[in-house]
N, C-alpha and C positions, 0 to 999 in steps of 0.2 A: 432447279426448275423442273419442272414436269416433262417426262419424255410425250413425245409426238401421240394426239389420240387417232391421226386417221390412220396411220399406217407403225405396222411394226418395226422400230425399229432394231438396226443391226447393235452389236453387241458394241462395237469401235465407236457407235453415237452417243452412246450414254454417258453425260457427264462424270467425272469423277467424284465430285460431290455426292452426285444419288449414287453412287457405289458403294458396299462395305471394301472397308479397309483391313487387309488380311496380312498386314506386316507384322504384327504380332507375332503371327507362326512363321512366315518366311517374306521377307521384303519381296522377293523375286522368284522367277522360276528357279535360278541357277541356285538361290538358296536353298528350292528344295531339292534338287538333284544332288547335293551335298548332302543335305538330310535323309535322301533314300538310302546313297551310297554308307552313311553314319548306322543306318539301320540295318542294312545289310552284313555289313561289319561285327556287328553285334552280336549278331545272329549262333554262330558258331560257339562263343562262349557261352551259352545256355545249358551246353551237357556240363560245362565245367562243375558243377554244381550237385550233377548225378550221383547220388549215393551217399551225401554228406549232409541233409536236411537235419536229420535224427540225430547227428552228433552231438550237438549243443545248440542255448538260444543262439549264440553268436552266429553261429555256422546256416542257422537256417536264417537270421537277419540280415546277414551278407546273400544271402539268394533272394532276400525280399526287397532288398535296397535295390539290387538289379532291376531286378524287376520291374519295381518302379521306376530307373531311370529309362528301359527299353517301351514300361507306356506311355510316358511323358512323350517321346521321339514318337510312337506307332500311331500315338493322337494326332501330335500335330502335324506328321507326313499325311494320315489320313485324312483329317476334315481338311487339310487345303486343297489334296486332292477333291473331295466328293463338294467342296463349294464351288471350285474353280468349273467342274462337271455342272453344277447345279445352274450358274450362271450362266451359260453356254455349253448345252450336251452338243450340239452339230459339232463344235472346233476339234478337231482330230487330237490335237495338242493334251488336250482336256482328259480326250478319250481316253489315251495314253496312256498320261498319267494317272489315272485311279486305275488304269488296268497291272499298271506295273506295281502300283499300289498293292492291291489286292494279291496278289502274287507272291511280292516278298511276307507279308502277315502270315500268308496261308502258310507258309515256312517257316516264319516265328511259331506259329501256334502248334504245328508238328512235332517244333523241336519241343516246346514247353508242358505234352502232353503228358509228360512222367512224373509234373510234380503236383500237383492234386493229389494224385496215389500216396505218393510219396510220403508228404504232409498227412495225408488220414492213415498211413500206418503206423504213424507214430504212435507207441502203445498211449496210453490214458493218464497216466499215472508220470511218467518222463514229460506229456506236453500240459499239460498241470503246472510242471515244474516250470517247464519252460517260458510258462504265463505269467507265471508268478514273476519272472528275472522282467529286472526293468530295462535290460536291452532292448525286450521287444512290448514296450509298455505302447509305441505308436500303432504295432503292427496287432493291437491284441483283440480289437473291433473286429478288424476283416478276417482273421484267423479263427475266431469264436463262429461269425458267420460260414465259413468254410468247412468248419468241423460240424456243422447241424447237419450237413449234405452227408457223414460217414456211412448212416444206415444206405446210402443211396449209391456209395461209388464201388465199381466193381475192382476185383483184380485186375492188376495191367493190361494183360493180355485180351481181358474183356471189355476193358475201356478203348483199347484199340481197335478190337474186330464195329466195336459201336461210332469212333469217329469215322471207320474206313467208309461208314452207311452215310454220311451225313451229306455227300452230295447226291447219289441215290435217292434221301429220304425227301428232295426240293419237288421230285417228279409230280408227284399230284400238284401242287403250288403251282407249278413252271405251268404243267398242261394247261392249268386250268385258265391262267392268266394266257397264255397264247391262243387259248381256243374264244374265252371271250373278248380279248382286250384286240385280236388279230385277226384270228381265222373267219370270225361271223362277222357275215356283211349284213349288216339290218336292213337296208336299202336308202330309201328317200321315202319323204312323207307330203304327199302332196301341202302347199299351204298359200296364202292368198301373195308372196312375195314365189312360188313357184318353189320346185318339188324341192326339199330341203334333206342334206342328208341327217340320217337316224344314226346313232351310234351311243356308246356307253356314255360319252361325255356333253353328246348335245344330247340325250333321254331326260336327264333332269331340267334343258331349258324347254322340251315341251310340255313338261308337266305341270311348270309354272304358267304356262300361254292361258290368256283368261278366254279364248276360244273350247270350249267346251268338247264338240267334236272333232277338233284338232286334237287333242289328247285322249279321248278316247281310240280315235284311230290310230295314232303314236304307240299308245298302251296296247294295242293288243298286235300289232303288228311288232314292236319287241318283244315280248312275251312268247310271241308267234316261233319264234324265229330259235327263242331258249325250248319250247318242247319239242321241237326237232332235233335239239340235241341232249335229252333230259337224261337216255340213258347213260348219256355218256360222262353229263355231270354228276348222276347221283354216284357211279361207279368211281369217280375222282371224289369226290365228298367222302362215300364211303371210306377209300383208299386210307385218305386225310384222318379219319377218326381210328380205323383201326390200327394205322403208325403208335395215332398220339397212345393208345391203348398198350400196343407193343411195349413204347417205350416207359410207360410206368412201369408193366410187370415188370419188366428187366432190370427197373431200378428199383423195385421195390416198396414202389408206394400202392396204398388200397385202389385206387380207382386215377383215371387220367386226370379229375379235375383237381385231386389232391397232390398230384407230379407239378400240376401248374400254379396252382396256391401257393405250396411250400415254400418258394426263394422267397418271397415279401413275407411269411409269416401270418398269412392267412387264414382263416378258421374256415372251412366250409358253410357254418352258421352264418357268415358274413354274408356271403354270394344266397345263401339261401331265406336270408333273411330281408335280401333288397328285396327276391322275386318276393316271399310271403306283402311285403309292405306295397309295392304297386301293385300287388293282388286288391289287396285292402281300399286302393285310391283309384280302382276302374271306371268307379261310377262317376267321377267328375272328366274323366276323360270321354268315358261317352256321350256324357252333357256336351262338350264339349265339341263333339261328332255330329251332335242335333244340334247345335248353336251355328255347326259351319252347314248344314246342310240348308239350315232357313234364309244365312245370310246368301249363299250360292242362290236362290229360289228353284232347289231341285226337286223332285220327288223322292227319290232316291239319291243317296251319297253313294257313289262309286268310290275302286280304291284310285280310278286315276283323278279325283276329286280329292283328295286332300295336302297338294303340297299347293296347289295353286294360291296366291294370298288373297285371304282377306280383307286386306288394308290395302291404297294405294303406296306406290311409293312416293317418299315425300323429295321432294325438290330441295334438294343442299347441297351446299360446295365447300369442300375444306381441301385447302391446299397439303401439300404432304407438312411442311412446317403449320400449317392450323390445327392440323388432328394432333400433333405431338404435343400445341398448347393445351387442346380438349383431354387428350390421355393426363396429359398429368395433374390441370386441374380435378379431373374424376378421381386419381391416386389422393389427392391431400387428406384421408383419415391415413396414410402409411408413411406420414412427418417429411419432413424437407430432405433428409437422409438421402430416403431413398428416390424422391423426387429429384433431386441436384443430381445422381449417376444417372438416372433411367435420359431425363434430357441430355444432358451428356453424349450418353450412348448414342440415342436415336437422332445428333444431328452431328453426331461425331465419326461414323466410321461402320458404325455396328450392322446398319442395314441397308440391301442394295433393294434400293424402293420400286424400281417400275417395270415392267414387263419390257422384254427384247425376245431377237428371234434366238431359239435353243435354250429359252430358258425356263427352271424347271415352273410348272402351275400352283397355281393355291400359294402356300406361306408357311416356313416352318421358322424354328428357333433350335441353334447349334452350340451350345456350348463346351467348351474345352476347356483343360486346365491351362493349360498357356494361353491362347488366345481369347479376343473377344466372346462374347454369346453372340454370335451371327443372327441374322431375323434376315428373312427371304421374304420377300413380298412381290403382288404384283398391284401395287396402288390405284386405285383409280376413284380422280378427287369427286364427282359425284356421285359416286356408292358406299354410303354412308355404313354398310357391314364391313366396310374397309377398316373403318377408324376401330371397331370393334374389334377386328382381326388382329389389327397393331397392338392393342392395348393385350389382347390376348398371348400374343408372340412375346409382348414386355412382360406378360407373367414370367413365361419358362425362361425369358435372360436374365432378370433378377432372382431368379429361383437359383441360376448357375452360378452368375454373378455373388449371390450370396455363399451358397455352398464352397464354391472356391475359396474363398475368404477364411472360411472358418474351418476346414477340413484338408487333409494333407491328401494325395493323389489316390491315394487306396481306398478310401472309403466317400470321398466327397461326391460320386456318383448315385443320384437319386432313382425313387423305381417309378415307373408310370404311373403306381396309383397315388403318386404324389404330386409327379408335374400337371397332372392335370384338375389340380386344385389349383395350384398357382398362376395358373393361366384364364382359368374360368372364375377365378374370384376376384380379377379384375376386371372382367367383362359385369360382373357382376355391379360393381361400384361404376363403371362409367354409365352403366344402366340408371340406375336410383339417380346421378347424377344429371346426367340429360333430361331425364322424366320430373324432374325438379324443375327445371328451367323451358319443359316445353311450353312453347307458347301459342298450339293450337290445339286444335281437336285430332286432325287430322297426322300432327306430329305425335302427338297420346294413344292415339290408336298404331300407330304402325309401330313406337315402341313394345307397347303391350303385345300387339299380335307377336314381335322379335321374339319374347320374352317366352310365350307359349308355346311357339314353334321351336326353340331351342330344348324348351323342355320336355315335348313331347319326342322331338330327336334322340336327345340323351340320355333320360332317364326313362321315360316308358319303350321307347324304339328298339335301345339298346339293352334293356332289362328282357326286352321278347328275343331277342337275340342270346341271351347271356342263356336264357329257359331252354331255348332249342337246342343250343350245345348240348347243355347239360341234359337233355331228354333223348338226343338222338347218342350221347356216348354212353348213356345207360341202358338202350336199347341193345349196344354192339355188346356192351360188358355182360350182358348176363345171354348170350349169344342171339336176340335175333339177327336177324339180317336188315339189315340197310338196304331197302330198294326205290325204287321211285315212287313206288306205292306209298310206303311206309314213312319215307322220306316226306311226300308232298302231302299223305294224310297227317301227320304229326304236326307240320307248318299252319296246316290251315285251322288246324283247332286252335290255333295259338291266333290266328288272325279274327277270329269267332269271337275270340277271348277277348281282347282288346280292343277290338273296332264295334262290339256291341253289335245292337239290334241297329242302330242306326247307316250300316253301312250294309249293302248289298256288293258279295261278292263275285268274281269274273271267275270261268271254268279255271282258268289258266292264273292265278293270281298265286296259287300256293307255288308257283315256280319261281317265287320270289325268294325262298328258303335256298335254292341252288343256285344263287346270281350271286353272294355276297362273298366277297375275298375275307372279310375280316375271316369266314367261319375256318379259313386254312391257317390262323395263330388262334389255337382254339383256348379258349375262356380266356379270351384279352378283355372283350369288349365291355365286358361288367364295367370294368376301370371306368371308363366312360361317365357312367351311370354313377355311381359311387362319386366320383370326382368331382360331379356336378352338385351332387347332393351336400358334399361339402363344403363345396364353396361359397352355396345359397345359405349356409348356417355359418357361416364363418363371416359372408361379409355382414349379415343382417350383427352379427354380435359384435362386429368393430364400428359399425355406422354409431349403434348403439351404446358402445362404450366411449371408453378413451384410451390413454394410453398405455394403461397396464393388457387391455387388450391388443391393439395393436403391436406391444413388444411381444407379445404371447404368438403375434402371428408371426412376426421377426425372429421368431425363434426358431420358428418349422421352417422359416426360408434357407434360417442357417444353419439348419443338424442337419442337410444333404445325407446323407446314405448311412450318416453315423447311426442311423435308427430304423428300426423297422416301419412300413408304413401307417400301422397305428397307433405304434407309441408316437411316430412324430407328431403326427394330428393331433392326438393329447397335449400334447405342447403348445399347438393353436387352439387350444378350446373344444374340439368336435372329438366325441367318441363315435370312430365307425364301426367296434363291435357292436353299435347298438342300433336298431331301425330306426330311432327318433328322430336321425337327420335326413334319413328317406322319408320320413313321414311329414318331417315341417317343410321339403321342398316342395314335396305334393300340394301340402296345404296350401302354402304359397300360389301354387298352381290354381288349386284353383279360386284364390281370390284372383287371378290374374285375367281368369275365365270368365268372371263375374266383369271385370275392368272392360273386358275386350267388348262384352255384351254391350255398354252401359256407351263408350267410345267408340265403336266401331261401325 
């Protein structure tokens, strides 16, 4: 049953039913203090090992067997710690635990810092040999991958002096997040329920307020608030880029965005070929800018004018068991297969569905090799982006779900620019699904507008995003300086770029470039963009198929980490060395533009 909507409740009133069920990893706490102590244990026998990799396959498959047994244990000690956390951060219990967590790891990973080295010294010609022996016929995937890092790893001693940096290297990160997440008080915004407060998390519900100068006042009094302290962000930003910068020279790659490509196997023509292709697709975006400015009846589009909706929202109610009928009817082009685990899971154990107090916001998906794919929600039965978010979250569990299945612990771990096709190409199909069965105008419209606003989120948003990295660490690389100048004039042409002629911008708006955490994991966020783009061409070619497609996508759910992230996508169908799947999501787009015009 649905937890309580007027009031929060405490963690002790949540039925057990809406809980996940985390006995897979450890029935109980006292299980897992047996399982720390079992990890702790372990611990010491790691140097055993030192000095004997290079002897023979055997020798180094007996230190890989380890290994594996000590991440099997460091998993599931971990994610029960950080769900148990997740479920309730206030419980000191909780706290505790992922801190003692965290603790013993950081001591495994100390001890296990010699073997990397280790392994890449092994001359060329002996681990050749070693590849060839079918002792380590399992181990020859993650070892192949390991060995592409050799141009990149240093001498011992230099791979030490570089871990000793790595809580040092959090400082810009940490600052940045305690200065905006803590330190600034925005204030309160006057509004017709009385003065409200302003902050990072209630900023995006006043942007949706269809009060017009209720967001404008909002918008400029946050923004206010970030040029008060711009010098200090750009000098943390800067910080942030010239780390990342550091750390390529030192390991040897051309430029930082190539140090962050290389683990997936990335071409730089990829990342540069999204931006060239939403270059290509601006004009329908800006239609799109003038479409929302006629339906607003403004003169001007402002930027705190564009998240507000278009469409009302529509009036539904799905219980948490209704949405898991809707998810999986939307799944049925992915066979009964995988239909029979996904319901399964989702009424089985796998998600703890409703908001309480200490627990963590928003929705993720956890998967581990022993345990369930966990899904974290916070449900709520008439917000119909809920049932979206589910279907989303049942991407990356069956994406794990599969992976485990088919891949042994070493390599069955996937990279991001893969989970998040599997996630968005089911949002994808419960889309076409719903929009099949709408039976209003008004339910047709606010699907379509979903659909736009997701797209301009993820692939043009985060494409401007992906630009600015890449233009502000080319800036640092060939030595200008990163200033606040330079910084917020760089941003704004990029806002110029994409918001067209149609939108009229604020003094203070290019301060947008220095509010965004993603830019401190720098060139993540393409994934995004990419991911989406896949997903739009994968599901349009499974609706449109049958089931040799389908098993074609059942194939990338099951090669988990066995493959790099575009040869797996070849496996479902989609070439992402190529722009033609940025280019038909666009397309898509903007028939969606046209849709919204026509519905809206």
């Amino acid at each position: 049953m649905a937890a309580p909507t007027t009031t929060i409740p405490e963690r002790s009133q949540i039925p057990a039913a809406d809980r996940w069920d985390l006995g897979k990893l450890f029935p109980a706490a006292d299980g897992w203090e047996q399982g720390l102590r079992q990890y702790e244990q372990m611990i010491p026998r790691i140097a055993a090992f030192k000095g004997t990799l290079g002897e023979s396959a055997a020798s180094l498959r007996a230190c890989l067997e380890f290994l594996n047994e000590l991440e099997v244990l460091d998993e599931r000690v971990g994610y029960y710690a950080m769900l148990r956390t997740s479920e309730d951060a206030g419980d000191s219990d909780n706290q505790g635990r992922f801190a003692r967590y965290l603790n013993v790891t950081s001591r495994a990973e100390a001890e296990k810092s010699y073997i990397t080295p280790e392994i890449q010294a092994i001359p060329d010609a002996a681990m050749e040999q070693f590849l060839a022996d079918e002792t380590l016929a399992e181990f020859a995937i993650s070892l192949r991958k390991l060995l592409r890092f050799k141009p990149h790893v240093l001498p011992a001693e230099q791979e030490r002096l570089l871990a000793l940096q790595i809580e040092a290297n959090q400082t810009a990160r940490k600052a940045f997040a305690a200065l905006t997440d803590v330190d600034l008080d925005f204030g309160t915004v006057d509004t017709p329920d009385g003065p409200q407060p302003l902050s990072q998390s209630s900023w995006s519900q006043f942007m949706i307020n269809p009060d017009r100068d209720l967001r404008r006042r909002a918008y400029l009094q946050f923004y206010g608030h970030f040029e008060q302290h711009k010098n200090t962000l750009a000098a943390l930003y800067g910080g942030s880029v010239q780390l990342d910068i550091y750390r390529a020279r030192a390991r040897n790659y051309p430029s930082a965005r190539e140090a962050a490509l290389f683990p997936d196997r990335v071409d730089a023509a990829v990342y540069d070929n999204l931006i060239a292709a939403v270059h290509g697709n601006l004009a329908q975006l800006h239609a799109y800018y003038g479409l929302r400015r006629r339906i607003l009846g403004v003169d001007e589009l402002r930027h705190y004018d564009v998240y507000v909706p278009l469409t009302a929202d529509v009036q539904v109610h799905h219980t948490y068991d209704q949405a898991v009928d809707v998810v999986i009817d939307a799944l049925a082009p992915l066979g009964d297969d995988y239909r029979t685990t996904l319901r399964a899971g989702l009424r089985g154990g796998w998600v703890d569905r409703y908001e309480n107090k200490g627990k963590r916001s928003g929705a993720f998906s956890a998967g581990s090799f022993v345990g369930d794919p966990y899904i974290l929600m916070n449900y709520k039965e008439d917000v119909l982006r809920d049932v979206f978010t589910l279907a989303h979250e049942a991407g990356h569990s069956m994406h794990s779900w599969n992976s485990v299945r088919h891949n042994p612990i070493q390599h069955y771990s996937y990279s991001i620019f893969e989970a998040e096709v599997a996630s968005t190409f089911n949002e994808q199909l419960l889309f076409h699904y719903l929009m099949e069965r709408a039976d209003s105008r008004e339910m047709k419209a606010y699907l379509v507008g979903k659909q736009v606003d997701d797209i301009i989120a993820t692939i043009y948003r985060q494409t401007m995003f992906a630009e600015f990295e890449h233009l502000t660490h080319k800036m640092a690389e060939q030595g200008e300086p990163l200033t606040v100048d330079s910084l917020r004039a760089t941003y704004r042409q990029l806002l110029e770029r994409y918001f067209g002629d149609a939108m009229v911008l604020e003094d203070l708006s290019d301060l947008e470039g220095l509010r965004i955490p993603h830019f401190y994991n720098a060139f993540y966020v393409y994934k995004y963009a990419t991911g989406l783009a896949a997903a739009v061409a994968l599901a349009e070619r499974v609706l449109a198929g049958g089931a040799a497609e389908c098993e074609q996508y059942m194939g990338f759910l099951r090669s988990g980490g066995s493959r790099y992230p575009l040869e797996s996508l070849q496996l479902a169908g989609v070439d992402m060395s190529s722009p033609a799947p940025v280019e038909q999501a666009l397309r898509v787009f903007g028939i969606l533009v046209d849709q919204l015009e026509q519905v809206g």
